[in-house]
N, C-alpha and C positions, 0 to 999 in steps of 0.2 A: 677658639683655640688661640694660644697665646705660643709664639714661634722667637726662639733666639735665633736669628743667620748668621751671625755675627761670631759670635765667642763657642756654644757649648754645642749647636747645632740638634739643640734638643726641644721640645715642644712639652706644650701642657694642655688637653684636654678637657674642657669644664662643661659639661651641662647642669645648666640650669632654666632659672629666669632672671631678668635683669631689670632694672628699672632706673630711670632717671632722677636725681635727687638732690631740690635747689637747695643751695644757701640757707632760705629759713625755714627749711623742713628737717635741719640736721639736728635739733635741741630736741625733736619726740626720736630721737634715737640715745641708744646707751655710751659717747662717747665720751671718753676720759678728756675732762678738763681741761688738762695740759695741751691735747691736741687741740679743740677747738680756740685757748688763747693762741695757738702759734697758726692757727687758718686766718683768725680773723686781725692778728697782730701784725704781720708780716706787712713792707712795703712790699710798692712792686704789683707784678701780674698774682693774681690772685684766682681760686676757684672759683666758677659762676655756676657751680654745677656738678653732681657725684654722679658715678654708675654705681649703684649696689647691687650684688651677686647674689642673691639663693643660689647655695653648691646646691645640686642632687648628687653630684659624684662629678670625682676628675681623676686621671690618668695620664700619666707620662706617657707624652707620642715619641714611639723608635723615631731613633735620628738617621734611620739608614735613608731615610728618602727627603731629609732635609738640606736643602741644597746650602755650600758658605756662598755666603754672599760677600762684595768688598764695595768701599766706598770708590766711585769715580768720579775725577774732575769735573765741575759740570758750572758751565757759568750761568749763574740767577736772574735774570732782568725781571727783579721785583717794581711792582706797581706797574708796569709796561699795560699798554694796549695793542700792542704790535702782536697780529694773529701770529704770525710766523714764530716771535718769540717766545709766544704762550701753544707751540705744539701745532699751530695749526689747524685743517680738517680733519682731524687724523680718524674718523669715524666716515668719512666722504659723506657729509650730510646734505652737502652745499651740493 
């Protein structure tokens, strides 16, 4: 299920099956040229990796039960090891 909170509050239903799909498995596929010079041209962060989708079928999910959501302040202490900074026990494992 693919959920906007944000803007349309509306959702998208997909079943199927899914599969993982690296880098040089993407040439036994039918992709237009142009996209694969701009995957593999590009600087920068780059794909290591696809999801590929078999639809069986998808459906718009009612947004009556999809809550907005909004961004909140929150400060990041990236790379830390500080338990308390990274959440804690929050599962009381300890």
């Amino acid at each position: 299920m693919f959920i906007d909170f944000f803007e349309n509050n509306i959702g998208l239903h997909v079943n199927g099956k899914a599969s993982i799909i690296e880098n040089r498995q993407l040439s036994s596929f039918n992709i237009p040229e142009e996209i694969m010079n701009d995957i593999e041209g590009n600087d920068g962060n780059k794909p290591e990796r696809w999801v590929m989708v078999k639809v069986d079928e998808a459906s718009i999910h009612c947004s009556k039960h999809i809550p907005r959501l909004k961004q909140m302040n929150k400060k990041i202490y990236w790379g830390t090891e500080d338990e308390k900074q990274k959440g804690g026990d929050f599962f009381k494992t300890k």
